[in-house]
N, C-alpha and C positions, 0 to 999 in steps of 0.2 A: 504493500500500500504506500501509493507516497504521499509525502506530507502534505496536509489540510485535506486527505481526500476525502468525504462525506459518509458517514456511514449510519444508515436508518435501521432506524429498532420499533419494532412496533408489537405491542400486548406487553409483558410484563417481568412471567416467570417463565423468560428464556435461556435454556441453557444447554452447551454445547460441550463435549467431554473436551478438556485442555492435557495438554502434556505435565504429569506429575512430576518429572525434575525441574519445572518450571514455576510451581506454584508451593507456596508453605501452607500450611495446616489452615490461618485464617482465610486464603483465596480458592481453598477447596472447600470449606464452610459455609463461607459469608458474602460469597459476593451473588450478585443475583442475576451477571451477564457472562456470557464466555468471553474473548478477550475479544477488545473491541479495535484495536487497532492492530493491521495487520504488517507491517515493516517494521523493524527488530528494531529496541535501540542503539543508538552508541554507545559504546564501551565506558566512556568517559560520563554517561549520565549520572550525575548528581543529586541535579533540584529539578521537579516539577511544579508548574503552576497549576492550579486548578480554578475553571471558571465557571460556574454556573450563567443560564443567560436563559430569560426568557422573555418576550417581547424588548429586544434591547434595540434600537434604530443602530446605534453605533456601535456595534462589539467592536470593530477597527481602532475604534478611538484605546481601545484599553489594551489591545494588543500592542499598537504602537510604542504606547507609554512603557511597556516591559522590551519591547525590540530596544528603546533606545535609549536603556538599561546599559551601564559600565559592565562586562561580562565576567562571570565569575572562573575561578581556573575548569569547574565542570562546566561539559554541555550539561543546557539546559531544554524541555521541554515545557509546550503549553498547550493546558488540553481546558477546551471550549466545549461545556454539555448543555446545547441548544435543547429545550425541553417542553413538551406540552404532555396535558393530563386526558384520561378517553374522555370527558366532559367539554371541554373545549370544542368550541365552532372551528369549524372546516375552515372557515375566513381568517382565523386566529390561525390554526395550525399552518394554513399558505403563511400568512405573514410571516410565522418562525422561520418558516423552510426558506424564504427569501433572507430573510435577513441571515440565514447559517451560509446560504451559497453566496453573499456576497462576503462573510468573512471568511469560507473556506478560497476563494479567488485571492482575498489579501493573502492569508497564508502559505497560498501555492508561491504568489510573487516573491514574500518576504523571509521563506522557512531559509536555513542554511546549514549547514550540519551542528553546528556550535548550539545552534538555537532553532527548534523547529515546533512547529504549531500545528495543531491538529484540531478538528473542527469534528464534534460526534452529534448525531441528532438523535434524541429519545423522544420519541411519541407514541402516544394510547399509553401511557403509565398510569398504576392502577388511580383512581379517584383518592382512595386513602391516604396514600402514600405523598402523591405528586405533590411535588412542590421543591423549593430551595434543598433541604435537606438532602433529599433524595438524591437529587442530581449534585451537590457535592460528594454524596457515597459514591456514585457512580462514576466521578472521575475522579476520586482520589482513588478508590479502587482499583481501578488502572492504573494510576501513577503509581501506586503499590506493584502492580504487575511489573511496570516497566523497571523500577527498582530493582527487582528483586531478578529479572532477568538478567540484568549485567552485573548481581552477586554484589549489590550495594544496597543492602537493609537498613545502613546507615545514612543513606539518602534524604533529603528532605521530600514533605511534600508541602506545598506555601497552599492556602486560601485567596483568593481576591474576588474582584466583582466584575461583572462587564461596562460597571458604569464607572470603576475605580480609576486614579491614576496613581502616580507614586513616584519616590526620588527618585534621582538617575542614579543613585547607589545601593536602590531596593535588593535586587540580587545580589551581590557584592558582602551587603552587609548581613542577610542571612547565611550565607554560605560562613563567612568568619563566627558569626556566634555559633554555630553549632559546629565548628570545628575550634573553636579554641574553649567550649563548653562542654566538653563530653558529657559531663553528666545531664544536662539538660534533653530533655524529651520533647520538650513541646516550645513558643513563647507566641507571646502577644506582641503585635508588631504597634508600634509609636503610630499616631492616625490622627488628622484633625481636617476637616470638612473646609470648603473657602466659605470663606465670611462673607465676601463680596464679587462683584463683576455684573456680568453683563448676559449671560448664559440663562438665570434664570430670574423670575418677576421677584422683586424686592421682600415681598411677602416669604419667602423662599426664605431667606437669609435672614430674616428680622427669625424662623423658628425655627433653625438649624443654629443659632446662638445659644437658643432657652435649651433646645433639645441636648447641646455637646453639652452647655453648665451643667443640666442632668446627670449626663453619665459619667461624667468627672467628679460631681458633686456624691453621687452614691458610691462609687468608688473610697475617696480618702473620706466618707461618713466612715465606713465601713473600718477604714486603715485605723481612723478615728476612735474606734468600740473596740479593737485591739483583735477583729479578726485576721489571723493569718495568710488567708489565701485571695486576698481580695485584688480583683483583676480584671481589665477590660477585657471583655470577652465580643469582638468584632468579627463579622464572618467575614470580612475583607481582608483582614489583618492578625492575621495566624497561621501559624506555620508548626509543622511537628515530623518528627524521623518516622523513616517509612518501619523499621522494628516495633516501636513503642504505638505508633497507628494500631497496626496488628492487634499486640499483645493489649490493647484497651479495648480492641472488638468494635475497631474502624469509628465510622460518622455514622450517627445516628438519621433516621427518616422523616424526624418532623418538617413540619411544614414554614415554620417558625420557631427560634429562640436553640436552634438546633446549633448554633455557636457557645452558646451560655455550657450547654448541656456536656459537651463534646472537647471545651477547655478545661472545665471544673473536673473532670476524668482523670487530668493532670495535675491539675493545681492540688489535690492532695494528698499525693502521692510526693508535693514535694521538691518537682524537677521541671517545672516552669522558668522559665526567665522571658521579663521584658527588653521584648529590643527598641531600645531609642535613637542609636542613633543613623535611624532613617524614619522613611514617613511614609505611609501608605493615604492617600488623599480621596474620601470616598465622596460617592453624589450626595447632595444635599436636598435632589430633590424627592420630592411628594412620590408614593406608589400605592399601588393598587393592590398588588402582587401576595403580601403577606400581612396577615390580621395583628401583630404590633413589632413593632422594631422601627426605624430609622422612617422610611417615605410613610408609613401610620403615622408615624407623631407627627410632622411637618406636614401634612396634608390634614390631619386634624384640626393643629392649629389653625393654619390660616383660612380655614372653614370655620372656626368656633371665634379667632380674635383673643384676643386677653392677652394676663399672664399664663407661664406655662406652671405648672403646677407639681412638687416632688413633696420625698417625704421628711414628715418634720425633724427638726435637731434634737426635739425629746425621746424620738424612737432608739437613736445611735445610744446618747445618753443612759438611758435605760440597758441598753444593751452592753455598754462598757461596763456598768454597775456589777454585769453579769459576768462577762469575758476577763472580767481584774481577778477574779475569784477562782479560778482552774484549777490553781493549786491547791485549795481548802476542799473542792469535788474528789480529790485523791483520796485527801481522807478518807472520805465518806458522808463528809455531812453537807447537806444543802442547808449554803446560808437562808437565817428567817427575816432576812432586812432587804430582801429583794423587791427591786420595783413590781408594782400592782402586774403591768402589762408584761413582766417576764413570768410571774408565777403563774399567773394564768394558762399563758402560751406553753410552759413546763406544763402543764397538767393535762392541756390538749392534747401533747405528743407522746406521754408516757413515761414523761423524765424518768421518775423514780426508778422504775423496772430497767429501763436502759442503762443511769447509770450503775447500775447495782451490774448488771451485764459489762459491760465495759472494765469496771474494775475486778470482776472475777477473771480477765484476762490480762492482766496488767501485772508488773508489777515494779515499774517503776514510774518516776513522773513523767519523764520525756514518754516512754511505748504509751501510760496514760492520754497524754496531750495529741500524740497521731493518734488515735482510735478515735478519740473524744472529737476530733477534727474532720475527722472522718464522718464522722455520726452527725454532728453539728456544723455542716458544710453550709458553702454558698447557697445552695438550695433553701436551707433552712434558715438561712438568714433571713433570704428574701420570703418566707413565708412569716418569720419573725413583725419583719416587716409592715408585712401588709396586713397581721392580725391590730398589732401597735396602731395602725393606721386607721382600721376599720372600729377599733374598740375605744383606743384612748385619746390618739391627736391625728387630728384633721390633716392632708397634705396642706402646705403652705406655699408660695412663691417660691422660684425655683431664685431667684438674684435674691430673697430673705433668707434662704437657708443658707447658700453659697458665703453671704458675708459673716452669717455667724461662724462657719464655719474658720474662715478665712483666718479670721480675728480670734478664734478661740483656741485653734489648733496652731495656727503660724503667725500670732501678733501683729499680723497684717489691719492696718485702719483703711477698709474699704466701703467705711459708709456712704462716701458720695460718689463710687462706681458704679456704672452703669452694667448690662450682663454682658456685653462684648470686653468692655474692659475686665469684666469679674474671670469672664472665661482664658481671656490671655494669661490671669495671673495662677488659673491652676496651669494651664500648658506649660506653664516654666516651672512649677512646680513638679511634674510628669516628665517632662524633657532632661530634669536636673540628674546626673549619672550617679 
């Protein structure tokens, strides 16, 4: 097959016997296509890009932006999974298959042995399934193929988007973290959305400000309560070795948040790192595509107006009250001076009985604190959260929370900041090495 050639899939649970010295244990289990591209890689492959794209006008535009990428010592590949679900209009399905043959003609132009592009179309995937998720399984699962054919498990596979772009050091600087990282499994790539121009209606950029303050602002709440594994979790902007993919039982199928789900796999286990110093630059605009994450919120907003809305600095607080105390959990005793809205949430979930499980397996404080972290993940933060939210304090402005923060955790006087300027000041706070 040569590069960008097109290759159609249609129904769901298609599968073809593949060659056993060519596949590991997880691509003879888990994957759910026979291999989809048919020319071998090069010896020297490294890193894969992995793109999801569905209704995208320009996948060219995001291709580009990684062609004209400073190049890393591995060849590199990039694989594009054009997708529609069996629900979808015939008029929508045309529209993909256009837009896939006009990026697989770019990639025939643009492919070169160092760096070659590959363009796959999935169509009729099942209604359950279909969505984002899926079609990151289904080319990172290939890029796992291709890895592992040229006997590099230690390969990366990167995350991006069809609407993404990114530095001209994006490759370059993954490739050095996970080779002067070994230990590292997985990381989150540095990312901030433009603020401004001319690409999209102002409305666009006035809630892609409140939006980023958001996800900056829940992050160091989080660093704030003294959780450990607290992390942007971007499907643009992550990257993980094609081994540790495997051994975690690949990407998940949601339809959304399937990035959240699919980092945190990592993050407690421990072997995370963020990389900063590059930037992955994702769209800002509005979408249709997935019921919350990034085009939900900015299309919300500037359909509803206002401010945008997060959670309050009482919930974090409360929750620090909780996370200061891990070590006294060892013991065995559950403090009685715990806020309303933790004891509560404790009693929701089973505290008792769990920690009582927990420390039957322990037995020291460090194996205590991985279990207990284990147990008491991202997940349950943000379920934390949203009880805190629903029970005790109301969300509040998203530039209100941001300055307490600001000022409470880093002595910053940002009272008469505005959210663009609030947001610049966590990016240097995030950028800082």
């Amino acid at each position: 097959m040569i590069s960008g050639q097109r290759l159609r899939l249609r129904g769901f649970f298609f599968r073809v016997a593949v060659d056993d010295e060519l596949v590991t244990r997880y691509l003879k289990l888990n994957t759910l296509f026979a291999p989809l591209i048919e020319s071998s890689p090069t010896d020297s492959l490294g890193l894969v890009v992995v793109i999801p794209a569905k209704d995208e006008e320009d996948i060219a535009g995001s291709l580009d932006a990684l062609r004209r990428c400073e190049r890393p010592s591995c060849a590199v590949e990039v694989i594009v999974v054009v997708n529609t679900s069996e629900v979808d209009s015939g008029e929508r399905i045309a529209m993909n298959r256009r837009q896939a043959a006009a990026a697989e003609q770019w990639a025939k132009e643009n492919s070169e042995p160092s760096m070659q592009f590959h363009i796959l179309e999935c169509h009729g995937l099942k209604r359950k399934h279909a969505g984002v998720g899926l079609a990151r399984k289904i080319g990172m699962d290939e890029a796992c193929r291709r890895l592992e054919a040229v006997g590099n498990p230690n390969g990366v596979i990167a995350c991006f988007d069809a609407d993404s772009r990114c530095d001209a050091d994006y490759l370059v600087e993954i490739e050095r973290l996970f080779r002067e990282k070994e230990s590292c499994q997985a990381c989150s790539v540095y990312f901030e959305h433009p603020l401004e121009g001319d690409e999209h209606e102002p409305g666009v950029y006035d809630a892609i400000i409140l939006y980023e303050l958001h996800l900056r602002y829940f992050i160091h709440a989080q660093k704030f309560a003294g959780f450990p594994h607290a992390v942007q979790t971007i499907g643009s902007s992550m990257a993980v070795r094609c081994r540790s993919y495997q051994e975690q039982s690949g990407m998940n199928k949601r339809q959304a948040g399937e990035d959240f789900y699919f980092l945190h796999k990592f993050t407690e286990l421990g072997c995370v790192e963020e990389l900063k110093r590059t930037r992955v630059i994702p769209s800002p605009r509005r979408s249709h595509r997935v019921p919350f994450g990034t085009g939900k919120a900015v299309g919300d907003h500037i359909d509803s107006g206002g401010e945008y809305l997060t959670y309050a600095p009482e919930s974090f607080q409360d929750l620090r009250c909780f996370l200061s105390q891990v070590d006294t959990l060892f013991e065995g005793a559950i403090p009685d001076d715990l806020p309303e809205s933790v004891s509560l949430f404790l009693d929701s979930v089973g505290f008792q009985e769990k920690l009582a499980e927990i420390r039957s397996n322990v037995t020291t404080l460090k194996a205590f604190k991985l279990r207990f972290f284990r147990w008491f993940n991202a997940f349950l933060v943000m379920k934390f959260v949203h009880f805190a939210r629903d029970h005790f304090y109301p969300d509040v402005e998203v530039t209100e929370a941001a300055r307490w923060l600001l000022e409470a955790v880093y002595g910053e006087k940002c009272g008469h900041l505005d959210a663009k300027s609030l947001l610049e000041g966590f990016r240097a706070l995030d950028q800082a090495v």
